[in-house]
TORNUPA-394646 format. One record per residue: x, y, z of N, C-alpha, C in turn; residue in one letter. Coordinates in steps of 0.05 Angstrom, whole numbers, plus 5000, padded with zeros to 4 digits. Last residue first. Example, Ala and Ser with C-alpha at 12.3 -4.5 7.8 and 13.67 -1.06 7.14 Angstrom:
525749555142527349795143525850015157S526448865156524649105156526449345156A
END
This chain:
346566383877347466543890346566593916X347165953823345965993843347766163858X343865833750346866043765345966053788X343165483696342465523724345165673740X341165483633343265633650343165583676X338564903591337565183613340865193623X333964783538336964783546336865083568X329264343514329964543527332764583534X324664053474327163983469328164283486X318763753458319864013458323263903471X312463463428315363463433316963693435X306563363432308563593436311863503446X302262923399304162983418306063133418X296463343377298863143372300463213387X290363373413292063463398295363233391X286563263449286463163414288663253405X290363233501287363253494287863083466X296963093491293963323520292163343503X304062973509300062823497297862973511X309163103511306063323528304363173503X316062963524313262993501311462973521X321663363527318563323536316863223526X328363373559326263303539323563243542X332863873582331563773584329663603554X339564043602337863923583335363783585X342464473639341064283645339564313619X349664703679346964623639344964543652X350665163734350064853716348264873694X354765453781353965483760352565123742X356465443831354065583826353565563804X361565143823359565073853357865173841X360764863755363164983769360664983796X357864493723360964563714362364773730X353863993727355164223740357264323735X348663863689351463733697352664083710X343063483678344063643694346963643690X337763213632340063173655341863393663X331562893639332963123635335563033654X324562743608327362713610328962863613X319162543615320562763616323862543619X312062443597315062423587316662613587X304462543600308262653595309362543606X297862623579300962393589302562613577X291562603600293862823591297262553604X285562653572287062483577289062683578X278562843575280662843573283562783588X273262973618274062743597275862853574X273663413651272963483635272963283617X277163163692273863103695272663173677X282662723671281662993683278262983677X287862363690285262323676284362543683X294362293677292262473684289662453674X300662043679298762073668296062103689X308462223673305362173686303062203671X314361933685312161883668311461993679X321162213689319162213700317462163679X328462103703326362143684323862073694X335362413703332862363713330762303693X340562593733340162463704337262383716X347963053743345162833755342562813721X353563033755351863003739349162873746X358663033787357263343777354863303755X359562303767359462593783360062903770X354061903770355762093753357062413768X349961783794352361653799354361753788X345061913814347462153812349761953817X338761953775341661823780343062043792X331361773788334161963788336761853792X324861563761328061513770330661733778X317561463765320061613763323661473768X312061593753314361423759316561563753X303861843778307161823764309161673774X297561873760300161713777302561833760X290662193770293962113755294861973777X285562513765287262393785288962283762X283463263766285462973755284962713774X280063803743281363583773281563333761X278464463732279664243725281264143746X273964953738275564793752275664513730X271765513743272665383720274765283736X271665903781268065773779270065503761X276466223767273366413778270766183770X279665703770279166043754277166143756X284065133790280765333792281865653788X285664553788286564733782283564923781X288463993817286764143820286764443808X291463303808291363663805289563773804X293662803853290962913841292563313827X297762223849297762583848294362673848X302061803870299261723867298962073868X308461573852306861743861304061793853X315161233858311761213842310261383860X321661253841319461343857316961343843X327661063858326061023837323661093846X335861283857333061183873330561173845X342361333864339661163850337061193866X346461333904346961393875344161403856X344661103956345661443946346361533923X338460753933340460823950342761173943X331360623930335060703924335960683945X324960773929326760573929330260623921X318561083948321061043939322960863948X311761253941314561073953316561073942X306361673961307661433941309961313957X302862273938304162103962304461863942X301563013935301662713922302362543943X297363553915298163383931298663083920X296264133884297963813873298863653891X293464613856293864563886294264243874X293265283828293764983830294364963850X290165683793290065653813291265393817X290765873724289165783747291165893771X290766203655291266213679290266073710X291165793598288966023610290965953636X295965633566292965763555291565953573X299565353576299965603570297365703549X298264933599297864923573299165043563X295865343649294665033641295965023605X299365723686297865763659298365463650X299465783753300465793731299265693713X300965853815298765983795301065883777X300765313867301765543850300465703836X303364893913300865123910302265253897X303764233925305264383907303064623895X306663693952305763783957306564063941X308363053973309163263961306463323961X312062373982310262613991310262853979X314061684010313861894003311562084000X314161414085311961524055313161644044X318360984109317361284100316061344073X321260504127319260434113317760744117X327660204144325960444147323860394126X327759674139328859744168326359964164X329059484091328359394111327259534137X326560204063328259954067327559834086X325960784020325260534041326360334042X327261474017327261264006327460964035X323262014008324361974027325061534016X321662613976322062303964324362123980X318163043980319262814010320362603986X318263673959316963413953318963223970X313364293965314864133979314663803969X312564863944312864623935314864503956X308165473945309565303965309865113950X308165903898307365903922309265743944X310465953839310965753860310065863888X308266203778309266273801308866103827X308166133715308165943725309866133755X309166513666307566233661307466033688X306567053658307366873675307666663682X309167423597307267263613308867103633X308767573529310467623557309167623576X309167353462307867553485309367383513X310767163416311667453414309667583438X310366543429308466813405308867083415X313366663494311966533473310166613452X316666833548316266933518315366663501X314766713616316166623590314666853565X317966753680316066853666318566763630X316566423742318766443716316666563699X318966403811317066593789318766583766X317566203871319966133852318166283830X316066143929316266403910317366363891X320565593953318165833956318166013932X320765013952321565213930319565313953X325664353967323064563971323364823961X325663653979326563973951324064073966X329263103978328063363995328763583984X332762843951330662773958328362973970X338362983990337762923951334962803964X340863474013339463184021337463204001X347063723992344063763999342963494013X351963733984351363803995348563894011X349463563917352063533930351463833953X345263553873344163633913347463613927X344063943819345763693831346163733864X336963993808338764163820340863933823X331563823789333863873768336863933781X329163773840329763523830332063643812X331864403887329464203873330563993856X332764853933333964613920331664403909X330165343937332265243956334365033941X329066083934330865693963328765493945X328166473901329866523930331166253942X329166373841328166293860329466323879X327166573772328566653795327066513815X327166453704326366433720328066573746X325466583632326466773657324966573685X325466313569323866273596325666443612X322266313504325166323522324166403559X320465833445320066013469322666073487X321265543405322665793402321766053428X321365043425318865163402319565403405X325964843432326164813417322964943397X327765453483326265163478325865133450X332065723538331165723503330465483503X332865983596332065703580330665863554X335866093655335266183638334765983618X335366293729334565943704335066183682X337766303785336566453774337566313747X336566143862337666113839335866283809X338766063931337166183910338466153881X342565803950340765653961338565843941X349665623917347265693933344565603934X351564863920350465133906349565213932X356764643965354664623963353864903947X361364644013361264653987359564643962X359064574066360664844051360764954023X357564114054355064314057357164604052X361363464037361063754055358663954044X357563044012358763244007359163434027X359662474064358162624047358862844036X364062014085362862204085361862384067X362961284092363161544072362761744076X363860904147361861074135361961234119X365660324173368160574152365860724134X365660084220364260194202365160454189X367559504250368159774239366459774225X367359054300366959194280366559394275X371158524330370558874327369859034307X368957894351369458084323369158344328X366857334384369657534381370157634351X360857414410362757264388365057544372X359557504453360757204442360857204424X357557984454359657964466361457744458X352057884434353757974415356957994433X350157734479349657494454352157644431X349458144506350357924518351857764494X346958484475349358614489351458394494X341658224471343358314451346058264463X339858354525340358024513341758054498X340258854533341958734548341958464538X335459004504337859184483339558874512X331558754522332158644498335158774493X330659084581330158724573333258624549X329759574563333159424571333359074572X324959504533326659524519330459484528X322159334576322159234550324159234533X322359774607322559574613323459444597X320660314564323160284572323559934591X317660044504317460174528319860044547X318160224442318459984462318360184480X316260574414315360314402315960144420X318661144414316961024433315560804430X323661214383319761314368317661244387X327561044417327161344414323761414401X325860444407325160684440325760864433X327360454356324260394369324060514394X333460524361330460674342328860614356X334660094392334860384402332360454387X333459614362331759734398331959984395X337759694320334159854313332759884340X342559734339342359944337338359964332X341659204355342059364374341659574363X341158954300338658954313338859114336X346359074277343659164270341559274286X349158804308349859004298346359074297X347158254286346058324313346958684320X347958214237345258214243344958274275X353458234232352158414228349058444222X353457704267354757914278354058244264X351257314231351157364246352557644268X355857454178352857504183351457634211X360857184199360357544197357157724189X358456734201359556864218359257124216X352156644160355156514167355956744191X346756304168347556534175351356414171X343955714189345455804165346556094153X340955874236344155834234345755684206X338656564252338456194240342156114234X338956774316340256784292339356624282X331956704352335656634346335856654320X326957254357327756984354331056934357X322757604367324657544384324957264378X321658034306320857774318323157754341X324058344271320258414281319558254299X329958214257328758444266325758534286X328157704237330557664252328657984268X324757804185324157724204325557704235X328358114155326558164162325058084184X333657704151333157954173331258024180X333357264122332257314149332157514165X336357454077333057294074331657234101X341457684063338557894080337157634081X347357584070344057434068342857574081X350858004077350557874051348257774035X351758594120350058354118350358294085X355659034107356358974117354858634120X351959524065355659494059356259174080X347159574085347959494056350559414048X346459574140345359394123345859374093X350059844153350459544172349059404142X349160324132351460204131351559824129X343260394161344460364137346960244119X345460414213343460214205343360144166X348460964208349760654211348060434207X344561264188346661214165348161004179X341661304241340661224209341861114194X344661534277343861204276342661134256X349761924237347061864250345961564251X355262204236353862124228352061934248X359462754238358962614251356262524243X365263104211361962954208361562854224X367863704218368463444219364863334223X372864194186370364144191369663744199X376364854207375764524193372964384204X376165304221378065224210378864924205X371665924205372265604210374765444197X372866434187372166354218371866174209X374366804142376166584156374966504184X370067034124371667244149373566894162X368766684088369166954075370367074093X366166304122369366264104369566434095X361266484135363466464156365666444141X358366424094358266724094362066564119X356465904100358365974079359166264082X352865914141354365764146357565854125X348366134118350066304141352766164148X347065844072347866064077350466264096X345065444108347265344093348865604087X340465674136342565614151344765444127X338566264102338365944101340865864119X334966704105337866684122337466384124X332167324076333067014073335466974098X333367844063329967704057330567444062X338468094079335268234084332768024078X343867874109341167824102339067914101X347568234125348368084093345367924090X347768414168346568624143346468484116X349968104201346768004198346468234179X355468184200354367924190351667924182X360668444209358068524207356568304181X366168494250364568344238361868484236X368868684296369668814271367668624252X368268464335366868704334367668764309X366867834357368567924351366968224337X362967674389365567554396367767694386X357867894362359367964400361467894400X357767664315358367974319360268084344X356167134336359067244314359667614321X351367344362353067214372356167284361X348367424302349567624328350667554355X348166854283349567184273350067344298X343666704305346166594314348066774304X339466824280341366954304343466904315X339766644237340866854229341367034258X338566124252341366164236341766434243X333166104269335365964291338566054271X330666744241330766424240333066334266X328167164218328767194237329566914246X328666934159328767104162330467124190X324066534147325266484125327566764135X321366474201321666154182323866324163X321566784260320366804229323166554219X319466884326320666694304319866654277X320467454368319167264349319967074326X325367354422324167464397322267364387X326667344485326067144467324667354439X330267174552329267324532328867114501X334366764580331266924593329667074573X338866854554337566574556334766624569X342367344550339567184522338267024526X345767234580344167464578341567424560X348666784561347266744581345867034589X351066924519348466794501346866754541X353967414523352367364514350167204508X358666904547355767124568354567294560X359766624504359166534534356966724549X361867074479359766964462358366704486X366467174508364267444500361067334487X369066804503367866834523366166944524X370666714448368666614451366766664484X373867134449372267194436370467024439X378266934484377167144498374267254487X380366604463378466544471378366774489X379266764375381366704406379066604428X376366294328375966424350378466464374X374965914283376666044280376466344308X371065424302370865654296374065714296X368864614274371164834289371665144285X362364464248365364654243366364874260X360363804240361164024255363264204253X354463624219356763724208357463954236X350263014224351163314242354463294225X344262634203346962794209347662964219X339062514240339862614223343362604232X334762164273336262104265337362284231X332162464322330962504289333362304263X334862094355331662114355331062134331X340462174335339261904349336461854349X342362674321342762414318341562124320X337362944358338563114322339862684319X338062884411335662994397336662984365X343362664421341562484422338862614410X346063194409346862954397345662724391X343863564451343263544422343763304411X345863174499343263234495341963344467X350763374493350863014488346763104485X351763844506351863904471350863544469X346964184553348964094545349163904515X345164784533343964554550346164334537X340965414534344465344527343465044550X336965794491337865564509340365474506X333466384459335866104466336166054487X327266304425329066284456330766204443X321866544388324266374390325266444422X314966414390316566664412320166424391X311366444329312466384352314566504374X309166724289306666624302308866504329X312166904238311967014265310166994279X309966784193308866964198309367074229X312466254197312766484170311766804176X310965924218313666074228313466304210X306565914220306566004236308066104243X306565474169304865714162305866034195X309865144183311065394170309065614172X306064854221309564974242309965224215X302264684191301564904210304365034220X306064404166304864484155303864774164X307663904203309864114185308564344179X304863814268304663854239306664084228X306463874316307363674301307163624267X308664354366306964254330308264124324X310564644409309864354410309064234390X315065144416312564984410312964734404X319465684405318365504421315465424422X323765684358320965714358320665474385X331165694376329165504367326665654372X337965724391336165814369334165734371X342765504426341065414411339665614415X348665234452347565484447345865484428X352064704487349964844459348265094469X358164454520354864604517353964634495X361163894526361064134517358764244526X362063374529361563544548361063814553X363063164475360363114479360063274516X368363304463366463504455363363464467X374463294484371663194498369763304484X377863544453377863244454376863134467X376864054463376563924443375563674439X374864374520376464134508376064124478X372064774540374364744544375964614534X366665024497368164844520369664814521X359365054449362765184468361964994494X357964994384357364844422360165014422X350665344366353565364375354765154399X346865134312346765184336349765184345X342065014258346365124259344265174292X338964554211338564754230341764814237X334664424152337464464166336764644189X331264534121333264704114335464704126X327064134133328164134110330564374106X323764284175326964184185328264134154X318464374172319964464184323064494187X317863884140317964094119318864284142X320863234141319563394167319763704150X322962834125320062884119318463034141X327962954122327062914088325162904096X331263474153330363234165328763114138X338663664137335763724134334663434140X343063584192343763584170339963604155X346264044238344463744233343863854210X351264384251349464444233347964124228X355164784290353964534289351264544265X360665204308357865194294357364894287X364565124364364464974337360665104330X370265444411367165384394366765354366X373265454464373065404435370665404428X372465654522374965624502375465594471X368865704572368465744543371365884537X365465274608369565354608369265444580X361165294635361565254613363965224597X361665244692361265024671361664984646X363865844707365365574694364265294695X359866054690362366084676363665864683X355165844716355565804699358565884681X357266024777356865724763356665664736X357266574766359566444767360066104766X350966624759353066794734355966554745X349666424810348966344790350366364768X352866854841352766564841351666424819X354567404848353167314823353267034821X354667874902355867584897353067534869X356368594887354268364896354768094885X356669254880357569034881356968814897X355569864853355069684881355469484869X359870324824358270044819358669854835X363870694819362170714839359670544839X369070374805368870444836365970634842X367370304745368370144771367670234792X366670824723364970684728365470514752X371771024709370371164722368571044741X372870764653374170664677373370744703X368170634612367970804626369470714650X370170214575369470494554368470664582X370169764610372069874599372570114577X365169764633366969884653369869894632X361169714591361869974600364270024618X363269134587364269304560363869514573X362068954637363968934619365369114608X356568964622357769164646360469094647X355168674582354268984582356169134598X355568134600357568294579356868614580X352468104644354868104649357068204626X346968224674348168344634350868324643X345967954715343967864692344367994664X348768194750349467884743348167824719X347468764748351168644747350868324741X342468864744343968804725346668834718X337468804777340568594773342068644747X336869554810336069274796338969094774X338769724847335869724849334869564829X343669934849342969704848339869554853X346370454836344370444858343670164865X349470354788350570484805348170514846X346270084754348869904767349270094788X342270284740341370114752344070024765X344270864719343370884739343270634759X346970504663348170664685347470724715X341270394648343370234658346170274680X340170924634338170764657340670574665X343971014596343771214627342771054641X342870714554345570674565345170854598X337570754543338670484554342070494574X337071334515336871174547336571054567X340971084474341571264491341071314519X336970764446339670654453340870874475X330670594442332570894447334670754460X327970244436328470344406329370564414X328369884479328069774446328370004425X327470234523330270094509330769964476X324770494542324570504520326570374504X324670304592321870214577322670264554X330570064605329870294603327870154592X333369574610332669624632330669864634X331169044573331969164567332069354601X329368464566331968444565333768754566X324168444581326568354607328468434598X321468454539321968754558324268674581X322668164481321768174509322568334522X324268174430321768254432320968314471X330768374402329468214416326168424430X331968764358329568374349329868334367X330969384362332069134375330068914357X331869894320330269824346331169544342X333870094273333670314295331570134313X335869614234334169914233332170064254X337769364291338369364264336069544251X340369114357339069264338339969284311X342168744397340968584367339868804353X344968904445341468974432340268814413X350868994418349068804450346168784457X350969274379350468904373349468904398X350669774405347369674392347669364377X355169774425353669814442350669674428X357969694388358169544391355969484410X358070244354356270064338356069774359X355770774399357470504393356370324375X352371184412352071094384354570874373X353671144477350571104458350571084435X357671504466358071234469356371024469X360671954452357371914438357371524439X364372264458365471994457362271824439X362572744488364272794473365072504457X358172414523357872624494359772704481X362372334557359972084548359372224516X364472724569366872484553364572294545X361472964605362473204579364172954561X360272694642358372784628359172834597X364772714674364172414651362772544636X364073294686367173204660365872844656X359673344711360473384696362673254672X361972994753359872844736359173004715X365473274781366173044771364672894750X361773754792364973774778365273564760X358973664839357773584805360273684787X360973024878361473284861359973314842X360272474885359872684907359772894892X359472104831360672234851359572404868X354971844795358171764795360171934818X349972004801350871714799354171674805X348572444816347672224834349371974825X352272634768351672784784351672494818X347672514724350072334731351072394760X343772874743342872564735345172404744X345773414733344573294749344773084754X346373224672348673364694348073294724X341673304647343873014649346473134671X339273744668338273444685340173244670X343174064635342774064664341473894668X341373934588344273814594344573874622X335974184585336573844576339073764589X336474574592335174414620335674194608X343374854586341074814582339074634599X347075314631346375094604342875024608X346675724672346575804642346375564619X346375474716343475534701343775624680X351175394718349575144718347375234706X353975764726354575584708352175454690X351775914783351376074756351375954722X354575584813351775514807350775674783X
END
C-alpha cells in the first residue's frame, strides 16, 4: 500500500477506478492501467473516427451518442466511462455501440472476460437483415427545380447479393424536415437550422422516393470493399441511427458524412480532412477513385427518362396523345400498331406519375393502371427501351472554378467560384439546365483601376424543359453586388420565370426578368424579357445565345446580345469565347469581344 500512496492522486484514482473494473486485484488493474497509458489508446486515431471527431470535439450533436457528459470533447473520458459502462452494465452499451466494443475488446483482450453479458435481440435482427457483404454508394442524380436537391444527393446501400440489389438496405444522410420551399430549406440548411439523421431503410423504398416520385436518375457505384469492411460500416451506421448532428447545406451535408462511414470500414483512409469549406456530393464521389474504392459503376434510370424515351424515340403520331393521355378514351384507330402500344407504354407509366404527385387517388387509380394492364396484354409486342446512358458524374469538371478573361476593351477579369456549374460550363456529367453559383467573385482591371465588378450571393437558374407529358416552369433567381455599367456599385436582386423547349442536345428558353438594383436610396427597376438557345450537340462543345431587353424607371432602354461558345479540351480545363453588344442609354452600342480560361478543381 506504500506503493500506492507514493503515486500520484491523479494515477491513484485511475488505479483505483480500473481496479473495480477489471479484477479482484489492484496488481491486475494496475498493469492494464500501465498498457492503457503506455499504448495512449484514447489518442487512437481510430478511436476518434468512432466519434466523428475533427478539431478536437465530435459532429455528432446528440448526448445519446456519447456515454461520458463530456464525451464530445474528452476522448479519454469517453474511453474509461465506457469501460466502466460495459464492465457493470448499468448502461446498454454492449448492444447500442457494437463497433466500439469490438474494437476495445480487440486493443484490450483483458476486457472480454470481465464484460457483463446480455442477449442484443434487436442488434442480432438487424445483422442479419442486413447481411452486410457488399456496398454500393448511390448518388440520384440533381432534382432541376428543387434548389435543395440541385447538387445531388450519395447515400450507401449494403447486402448480401448483388444480383438482388432492390433487397438491399440504404444508409442515408438527410436534414430532418418537412419544407417545401427550396428557398427557406437553403436558407436553413446553410446555417444549420436542421437536426440531420441517419436512417437505414430498405434500398426498393429509396428507389421509389428518388426514381419514381422525384423522378430522378440514380448512378450506382459498386465499392471496392472486403466484407469484413463493410460490416464495420453495418454497425456503425446502426450506432448512428438514434443520433443526429446539425445539418449544414454546403459542409456538414448527407455527402460529407457519409465520409466517415469510409473511414470506419477501412482505417487507413482519411477522407473528411479533404473538405474544409465544401463537400459537393460529386466531389465526394470523385475523391473515392483516388483510394481505388469503386469498382464500376451502373445507371439506373427514372420514370422520367422512360416517359421520355417512350415519347420521343418510340411514338411517330403524336396528334392524339395529348388527348389519349388527359382523357379516358380508346386508342384512335388510325394509330398504327407500334403506335398503339407505345401509347399505352406511355400512358401506364404517366397513372403512375399522377399517383405518385397525388393527382389520382388510389381507387382510381388501380381502376385505370389494371384496364391498361389488360388492354396492353393484347397485343403481342415486348418492348425495349434501349435508354442512353448519360455522362457518367465521375467524369465530370470540378465543382469550383477559377476564370481568367482578356476583353477586346482591354479590360482583364479574375474570377473564382466555389459550386457549381453555370450556363458557360460544358454540364457532361451535370444536369444541363440547372446552374447554381454561390459566392462566385470576379474582380476586373479596367482604366488602370482594380475593382469588384461583380460578387454572386445566390444564383439559381431552373431551365427545366416541357413536353407533352411534363409541363415545368422555368426559373431563376439571382442576389448580387455588382457595378451597373461598371459605373456605380448596387445591390441586385433578378427574379425571373418563363419556359423552355428541347431536348438533350438543344433547348430554347424565354424569360419574363425584373432587375432591381439599390444604393443607399438610388434605385433602378426594369422589367425586360429574354430568349435564348443552348447547343451541346457538339461534343466537348457547348454554344449559346441570349437576347434581352430592359425597360428601366429612370426612362431608359437597355438591349444585349450575347453570344458564346465553350469547348473543353481536357475534364478541368475549357476556352470560352464570348460576344457582346450592350445598347444602354444614349450611348453607342458596345461591342466587346472576350476570351476566357476556365480551370475547375
Amino acid at each position: 500500500m506504500l506503493n500506492l500512496f507514493n503515486l500520484s492522486i491523479n494515477k491513484a484514482t485511475k488505479i483505483f477506478f480500473l481496479s473495480a473494473l477489471f479484477s479482484n486485484s489492484l496488481y491486475s488493474s494496475s498493469i492494464l492501467l500501465s498498457k492503457i497509458e503506455e499504448t495512449k489508446l484514447y489518442d487512437d486515431t481510430y478511436w476518434s473516427k468512432l466519434f466523428h471527431y475533427r478539431d478536437g470535439k465530435s459532429e455528432i450533436d446528440s448526448d445519446n451518442f456519447f456515454i461520458s457528459k463530456n464525451g464530445k470533447t474528452n476522448l479519454k473520458e469517453e474511453l474509461f466511462e465506457t469501460i466502466n459502462a460495459l464492465t457493470n452494465g448499468k448502461k446498454d452499451v454492449l448492444c447500442r455501440f457494437p463497433l466500439r466494443v469490438k474494437w476495445l475488446k480487440e486493443k484490450i483482450p483483458a476486457l472480454e472476460k470481465e464484460i457483463k453479458n446480455y442477449e442484443c435481440k434487436d442488434l442480432d435482427l438487424y445483422i442479419k437483415e442486413i447481411d452486410a457483404k457488399y456496398a454500393s454508394l448511390i448518388f440520384p442524380s440533381a432534382h432541376i427545380n428543387s434548389p435543395a436537391s440541385m447538387y445531388g444527393h450519395t447515400f450507401l446501400r449494403i447486402g448480401g447479393n448483388l444480383n438482388t440489389p432492390l433487397i438491399s438496405n440504404a444508409v442515408n444522410y438527410a436534414a430532418q424536415t418537412e419544407e417545401t420551399n427550396g428557398l427557406i430549406f437553403a436558407y436553413k440548411g446553410i446555417f444549420g437550422g436542421y437536426k440531420g439523421q441517419y436512417s437505414i431503410l430498405p434500398y426498393y423504398k429509396k428507389i421509389k422516393e428518388y426514381s419514381n416520385l422525384e423522378q430522378r436518375d440514380i448512378w450506382e457505384y459498386d465499392l471496392n470493399l472486403e466484407e469484413n469492411e463493410v460490416f464495420k460500416m453495418a454497425l456503425h451506421s446502426y450506432e448512428l441511427k438514434d443520433s443526429f448532428s446539425f445539418y449544414h447545406f454546403f459542409l456538414e451535408n448527407c455527402s460529407y458524412n457519409l465520409l466517415w462511414l469510409f473511414e470506419i470500414a477501412r482505417e487507413d483512409l482519411d477522407l473528411v480532412k479533404k473538405f474544409k469549406v465544401k463537400a459537393v456530393p460529386l466531389d465526394t464521389i470523385k475523391i473515392l477513385t483516388s483510394y481505388n474504392l469503386i469498382k464500376n459503376s451502373n445507371f439506373r434510370y427514372s420514370k422520367m427518362a422512360k416517359m421520355k424515351y417512350i415519347l420521343n424515340e418510340q411514338i411517330e403520331n403524336k396528334t392524339y396523345l395529348n388527348d389519349y393521355l388527359s382523357n379516358d378514351i380508346d386508342l384512335n384507330n388510325k394509330l398504327s400498331f407500334d403506335d398503339k402500344v407505345a401509347y399505352l407504354d406511355l400512358k401506364i407509366e404517366y397513372i403512375q406519375y399522377l399517383r405518385s404527385e397525388n393527382k389520382l387517388d388510389q381507387k382510381t387509380y388501380i381502376k385505370k393502371y389494371l384496364k391498361l394492364l389488360k388492354l396492353r396484354s393484347s397485343f403481342d409486342k415486348i418492348s425495349e427501351f434501349n435508354i442512353k446512358n448519360p455522362k457518367n458524374p465521375l467524369y465530370s469538371h470540378g465543382s469550383s472554378k477559377l476564370k481568367f478573361t482578356y476583353s477586346s476593351d482591354d479590360s482583364i477579369e479574375f474570377g473564382i467560384k466555389p459550386v457549381y456549374n453555370d450556363i458557360y460550363d460544358v454540364s457532361d456529367g451535370y444536369l444541363d439546365g440547372a446552374y447554381i453559383d454561390f459566392f462566385d467573385l470576379n474582380i476586373k482591371k479596367a482604366d488602370d483601376k482594380l475593382f469588384i465588378d461583380k460578387f454572386t450571393i445566390l444564383k439559381i437558374k431552373s431551365l427545366a424543359k416541357r413536353d407533352i407529358v411534363f409541363k415545368p416552369i422555368s426559373w431563376a433567381i439571382d442576389l448580387s453586388y455588382e457595378r451597373f455599367k461598371s459605373k456605380e456599385d448596387y445591390l441586385k436582386l433578378k427574379p425571373q420565370i418563363g419556359l423552355t423547349y428541347g431536348n438533350e442536345d438543344f433547348f430554347i428558353y424565354t424569360l419574363l426578368h425584373s432587375n432591381l438594383y439599390n444604393k443607399l436610396g438610388d434605385n433602378l427597376i426594369s422589367l425586360g424579357s429574354s430568349i435564348g438557345a443552348v447547343s451541346n450537340s457538339i461534343k466537348n462543345t457547348k454554344i449559346g445565345i441570349n437576347y434581352s431587353y430592359d425597360k428601366y424607371n429612370q426612362k431608359f432602354d437597355n438591349k444585349v446580345l450575347e453570344l458564346f461558345s465553350t469547348y473543353k479540351f481536357s475534364k478541368n480545363s475549357a476556352l470560352n469565347l464570348k460576344y457582346t453588344n450592350d445598347d444602354y442609354e444614349d450611348l453607342k452600342k458596345q461591342d466587346n469581344i472576350s476570351i476566357s480560361l476556365f480551370y475547375y478543381f
